[in-house]
Structures are given as structure tokens and as C-alpha cells.
C-alpha positions as CSV (number, residue, x, y, z in Angstrom):
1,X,-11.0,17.4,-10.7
2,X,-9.3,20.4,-12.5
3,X,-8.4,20.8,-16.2
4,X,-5.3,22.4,-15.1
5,X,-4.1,19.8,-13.3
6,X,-4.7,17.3,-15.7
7,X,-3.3,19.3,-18.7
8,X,-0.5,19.5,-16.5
9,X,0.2,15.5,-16.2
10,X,-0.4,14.9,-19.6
11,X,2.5,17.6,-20.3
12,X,4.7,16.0,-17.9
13,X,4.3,13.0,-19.6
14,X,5.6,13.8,-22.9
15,X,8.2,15.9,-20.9
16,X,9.7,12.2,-19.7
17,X,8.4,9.9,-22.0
18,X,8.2,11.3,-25.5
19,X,10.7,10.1,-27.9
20,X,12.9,13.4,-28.5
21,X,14.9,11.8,-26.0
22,X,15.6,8.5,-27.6
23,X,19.3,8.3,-29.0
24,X,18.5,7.5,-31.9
25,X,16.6,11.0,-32.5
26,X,20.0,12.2,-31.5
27,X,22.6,10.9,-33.2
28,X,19.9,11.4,-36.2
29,X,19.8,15.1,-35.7
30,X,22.9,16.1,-34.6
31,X,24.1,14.5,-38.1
32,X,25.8,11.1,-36.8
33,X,23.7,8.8,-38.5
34,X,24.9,7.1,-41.9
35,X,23.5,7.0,-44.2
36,X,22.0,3.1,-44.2
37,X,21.2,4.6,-40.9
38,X,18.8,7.5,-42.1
39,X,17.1,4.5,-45.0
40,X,16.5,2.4,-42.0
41,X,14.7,5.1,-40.1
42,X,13.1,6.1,-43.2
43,X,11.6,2.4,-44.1
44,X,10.4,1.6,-40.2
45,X,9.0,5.5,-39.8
46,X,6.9,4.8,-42.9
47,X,5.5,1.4,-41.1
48,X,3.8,4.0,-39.0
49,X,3.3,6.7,-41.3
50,X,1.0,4.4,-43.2
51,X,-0.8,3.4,-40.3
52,X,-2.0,6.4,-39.0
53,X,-4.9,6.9,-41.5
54,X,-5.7,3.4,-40.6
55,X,-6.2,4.1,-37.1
56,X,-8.2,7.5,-37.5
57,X,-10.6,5.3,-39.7
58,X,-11.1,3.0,-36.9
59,X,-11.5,5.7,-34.8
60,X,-14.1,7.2,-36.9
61,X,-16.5,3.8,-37.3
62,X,-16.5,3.5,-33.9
63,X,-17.9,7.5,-33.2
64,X,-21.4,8.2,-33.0
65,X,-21.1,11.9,-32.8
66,X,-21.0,13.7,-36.8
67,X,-19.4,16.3,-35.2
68,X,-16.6,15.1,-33.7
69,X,-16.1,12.3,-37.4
70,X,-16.4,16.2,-39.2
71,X,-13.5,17.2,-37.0
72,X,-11.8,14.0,-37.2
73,X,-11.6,13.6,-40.6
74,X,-9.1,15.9,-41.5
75,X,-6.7,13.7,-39.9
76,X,-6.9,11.2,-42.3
77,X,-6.9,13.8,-45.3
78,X,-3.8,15.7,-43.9
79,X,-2.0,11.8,-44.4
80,X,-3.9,10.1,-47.4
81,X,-4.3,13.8,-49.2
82,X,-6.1,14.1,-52.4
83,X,-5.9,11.6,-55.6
84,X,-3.7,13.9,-57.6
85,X,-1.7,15.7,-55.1
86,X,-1.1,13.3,-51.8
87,X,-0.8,14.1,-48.3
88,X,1.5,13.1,-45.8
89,X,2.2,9.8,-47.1
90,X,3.4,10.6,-50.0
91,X,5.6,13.5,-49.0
92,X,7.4,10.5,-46.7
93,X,7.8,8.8,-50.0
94,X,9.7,12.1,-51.3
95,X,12.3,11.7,-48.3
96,X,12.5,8.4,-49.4
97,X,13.5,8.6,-52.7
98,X,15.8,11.9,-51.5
99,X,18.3,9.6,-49.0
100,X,17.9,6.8,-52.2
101,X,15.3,4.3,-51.6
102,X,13.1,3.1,-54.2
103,X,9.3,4.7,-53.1
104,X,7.8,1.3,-54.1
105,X,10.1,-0.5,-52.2
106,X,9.5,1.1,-49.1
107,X,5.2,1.4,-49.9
108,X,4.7,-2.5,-50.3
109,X,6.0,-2.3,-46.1
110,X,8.7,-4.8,-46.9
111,X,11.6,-4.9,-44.8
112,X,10.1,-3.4,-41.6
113,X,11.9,-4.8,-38.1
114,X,9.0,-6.9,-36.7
115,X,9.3,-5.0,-33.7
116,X,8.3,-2.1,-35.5
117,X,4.9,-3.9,-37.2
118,X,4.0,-5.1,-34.2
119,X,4.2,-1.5,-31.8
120,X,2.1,-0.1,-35.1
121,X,-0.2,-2.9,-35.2
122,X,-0.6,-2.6,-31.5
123,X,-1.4,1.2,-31.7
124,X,-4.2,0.7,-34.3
125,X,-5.6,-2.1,-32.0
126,X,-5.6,-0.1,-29.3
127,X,-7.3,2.9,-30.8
128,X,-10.0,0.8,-32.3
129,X,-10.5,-1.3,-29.1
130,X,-10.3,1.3,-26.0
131,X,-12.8,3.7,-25.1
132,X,-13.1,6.7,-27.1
133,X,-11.6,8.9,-24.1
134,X,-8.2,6.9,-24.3
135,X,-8.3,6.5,-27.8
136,X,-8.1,10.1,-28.0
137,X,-6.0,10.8,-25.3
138,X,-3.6,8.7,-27.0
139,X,-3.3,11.3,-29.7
140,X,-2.0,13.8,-27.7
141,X,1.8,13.1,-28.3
142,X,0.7,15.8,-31.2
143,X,1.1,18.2,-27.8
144,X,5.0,17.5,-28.2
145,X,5.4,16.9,-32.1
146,X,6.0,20.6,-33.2
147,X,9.6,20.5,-31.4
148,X,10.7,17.7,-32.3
149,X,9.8,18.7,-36.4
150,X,12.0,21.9,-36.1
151,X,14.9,19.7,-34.4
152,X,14.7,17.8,-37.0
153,X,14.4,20.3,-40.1
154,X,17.4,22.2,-38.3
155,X,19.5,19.4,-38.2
156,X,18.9,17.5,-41.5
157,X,19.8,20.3,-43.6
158,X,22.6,21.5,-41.4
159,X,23.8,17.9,-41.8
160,X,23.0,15.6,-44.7
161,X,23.0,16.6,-48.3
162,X,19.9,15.0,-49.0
163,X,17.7,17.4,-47.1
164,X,16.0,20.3,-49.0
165,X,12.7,21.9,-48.6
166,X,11.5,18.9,-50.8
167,X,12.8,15.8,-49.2
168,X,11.5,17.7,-45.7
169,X,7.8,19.1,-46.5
170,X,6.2,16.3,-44.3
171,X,8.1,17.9,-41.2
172,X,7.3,21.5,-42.2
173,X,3.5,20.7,-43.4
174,X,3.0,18.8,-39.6
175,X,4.2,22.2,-37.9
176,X,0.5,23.5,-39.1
177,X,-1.5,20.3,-39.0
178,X,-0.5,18.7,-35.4
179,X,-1.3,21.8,-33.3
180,X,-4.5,22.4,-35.2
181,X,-5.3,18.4,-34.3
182,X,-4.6,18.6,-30.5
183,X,-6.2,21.5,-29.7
184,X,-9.5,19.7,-30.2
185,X,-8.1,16.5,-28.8
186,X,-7.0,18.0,-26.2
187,X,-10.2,19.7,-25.4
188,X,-12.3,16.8,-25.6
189,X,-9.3,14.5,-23.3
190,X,-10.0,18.1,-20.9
191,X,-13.7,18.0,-21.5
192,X,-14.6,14.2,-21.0
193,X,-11.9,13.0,-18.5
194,X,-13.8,14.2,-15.2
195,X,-13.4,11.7,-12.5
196,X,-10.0,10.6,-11.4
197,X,-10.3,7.1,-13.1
198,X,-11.3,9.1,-16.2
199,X,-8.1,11.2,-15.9
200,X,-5.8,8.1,-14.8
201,X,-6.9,6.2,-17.9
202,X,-6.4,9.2,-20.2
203,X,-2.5,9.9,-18.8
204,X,-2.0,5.9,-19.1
205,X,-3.2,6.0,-22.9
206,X,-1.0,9.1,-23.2
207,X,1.9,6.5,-21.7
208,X,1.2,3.8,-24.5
209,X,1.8,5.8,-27.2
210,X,5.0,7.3,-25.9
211,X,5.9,3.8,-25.7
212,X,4.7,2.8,-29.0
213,X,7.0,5.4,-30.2
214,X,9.8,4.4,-28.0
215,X,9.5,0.9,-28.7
216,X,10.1,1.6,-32.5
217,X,13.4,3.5,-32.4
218,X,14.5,0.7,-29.7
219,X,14.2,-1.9,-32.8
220,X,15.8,0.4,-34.9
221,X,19.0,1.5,-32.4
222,X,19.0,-2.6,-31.7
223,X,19.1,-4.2,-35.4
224,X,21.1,-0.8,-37.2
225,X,23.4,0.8,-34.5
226,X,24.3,-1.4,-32.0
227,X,25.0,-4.4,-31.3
228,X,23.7,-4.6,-35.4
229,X,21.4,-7.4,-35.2
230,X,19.4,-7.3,-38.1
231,X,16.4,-10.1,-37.9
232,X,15.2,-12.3,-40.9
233,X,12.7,-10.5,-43.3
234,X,14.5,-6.9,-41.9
235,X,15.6,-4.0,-44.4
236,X,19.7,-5.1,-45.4
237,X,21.5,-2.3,-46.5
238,X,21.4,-2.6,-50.1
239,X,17.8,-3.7,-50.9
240,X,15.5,-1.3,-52.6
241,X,18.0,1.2,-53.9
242,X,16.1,3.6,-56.4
């Protein structure tokens, strides 16, 4: 088998798959979205947000190796931060209160699409179930995160008054922390992955997250843009207004 080659399938992956190329990423950065639009977004992003310290716990229990939970840890730093000055989750809770949501409201998790809970729940199950090799591989979207953060800086502040270097510092602070994460997860995908079945169940893993990511914005585009069908216990425009 050849790193090369695999790196290469893994890129290709995120080439067709990753969620830049959901509408709902464009009509969000090309400054179409309004603004219930954006506190949607902001409320089911956060579903995840919250999760992802969650998974890299599971993750850790499960690993044996001190050296790889060393390197792993800073994952779950980078989001939960320190006790006085937060990480990434509460930056997301600045964006929140910039496009006028309560930060409390949208911490307690209420009003999430339950399409949404249930592609996040489904992504810390898998990372806590799977072998280690695919619950790192499924990481990897990090490879094709850095973009899709400058898209997104560019176009909120060229289009929505809300966005400052405030409201956006989780997007500018993941510019330094997601390429610093994948190049060890993708070493160790490279590294371990070294039979064909290895490498086909590493580029599958890679596919469920793209999908978990997709799936989300699907929910969002279905209950907010169109056709606008918002299901029971779902974010209505209005609720949680700081």
C-alpha cells in the first residue's frame, strides 16, 4: 500500500464530500441568509460544537497509548479552554450573542432540529465504538476546515453587520488549531492504515463524517429555508432573544 495513494483518497473525499459545498454554506457566505437564518445555524452548529470535547474524551478512555492521550488532549482544551478564559465553546457563545441570541439559551441545547442531535449523537457513538484507526480517520475533515474558515470570515464581515473580530474569533482561532490537529491524525491514519481493508475502512470513516456534517445543514436548509418545516421542540424564530 502507499501513503501517497491513500492521502490522496482521503483528499478526494473531502474534495466531493465535505460540506463547503452544501447550499446552505452558500447562501450563508455569500450574505443571503437572514437573519433567523444565521440564529438557526448558530443554535444547530453549537449542537456540535458542544459535542466535540465529548467525543475526544471518549476517544481518550478508550487509548492505551500516553502518548497519543498527551497529543490528544489538546483537542479537548482548544474547545473546553480554561476556567477563566474558555475555548472554543465559549467563543461560539460570543457569535451567539453577536447575531442576538441569548448564550444561555442556546448552552442548555434547547431548540436543536432533531436531525441535528441525532447526526451529533451518532458521531460521538461512532468515535467511542469504532476502532481507534477509524475513529481517527474520521477526524480528518480538519484536512479541509482551514478553507472553509476564511470563506467564511470573508464573507460574514463583508456581509452582515454583526461580524467583527469578536463575534468571529472561533473561526480565526481554528485557522491555527485544525492544521496543527491533523497533521498528527493524519500521520497516524498514514501510519496505521497498511493493508487495503485498513485503508478502505479509514476513507469510509472519512465518508461518515462528511455525512454527519452534511446531514446537519440538510435539517437546517429543510426546517429554515425551504420548504420551512420547522418540527416540534425546533428553534422558532423569536425564542431566546438576548
Amino acid at each position: 500500500m502507499s501513503r501517497d495513494n491513500l492521502e490522496t483518497r482521503l483528499r478526494a473525499i473531502g474534495a466531493e464530500r465535505y460540506h463547503d459545498k452544501h447550499p446552505f454554506h452558500h447562501k450563508l457566505h455569500g450574505g443571503d441568509c437572514t437573519p433567523d437564518q444565521v440564529r438557526a445555524w448558530v443554535i444547530n452548529r453549537w449542537a456540535y460544537q458542544a459535542a466535540i470535547p465529548m467525543k475526544d474524551a471518549a476517544f481518550m478512555s478508550r487509548c492505551a497509548d500516553p502518548d497519543m492521550r498527551r497529543e490528544w488532549r489538546s483537542r479537548i482544551e482548544d474547545h473546553d479552554g480554561g476556567i477563566e478564559d474558555g475555548g472554543g465553546i465559549r467563543r461560539w457563545l460570543k457569535l451567539a450573542e453577536a447575531v442576538g441570541l441569548d448564550p444561555d439559551y442556546v448552552a442548555s441545547g434547547r431548540g436543536v432540529l432533531p436531525a441535528t442531535q441525532f447526526a451529533v449523537d451518532a458521531y460521538v457513538h461512532y468515535v467511542r465504538e469504532k476502532p481507534l484507526l477509524q475513529a481517527v480517520a474520521s477526524s480528518l475533515t480538519e484536512l479541509f476546515a482551514p478553507k472553509i474558515h476564511e470563506n467564511r470570515i470573508e464573507g460574514l464581515l463583508k456581509h452582515y453587520d454583526f461580524a467583527n473580530d469578536a463575534s468571529l474569533s472561533y473561526f480565526r482561532k481554528r485557522l491555527t488549531e485544525a492544521p496543527k490537529d491533523v497533521a498528527f491524525g493524519l500521520k497516524w491514519v498514514l501510519d496505521h492504515a497498511d493493508t487495503a481493508e485498513k485503508e478502505d475502512m479509514a476513507c469510509a470513516a472519512l465518508i461518515f463524517k462528511t455525512n454527519v456534517l452534511w446531514a446537519q445543514l440538510d435539517a437546517l436548509w429543510g426546517a429554515y429555508v425551504e420548504p420551512g418545516r420547522i418540527p416540534p421542540g425546533a428553534w422558532q424564530p423569536g425564542e431566546g432573544m438576548s
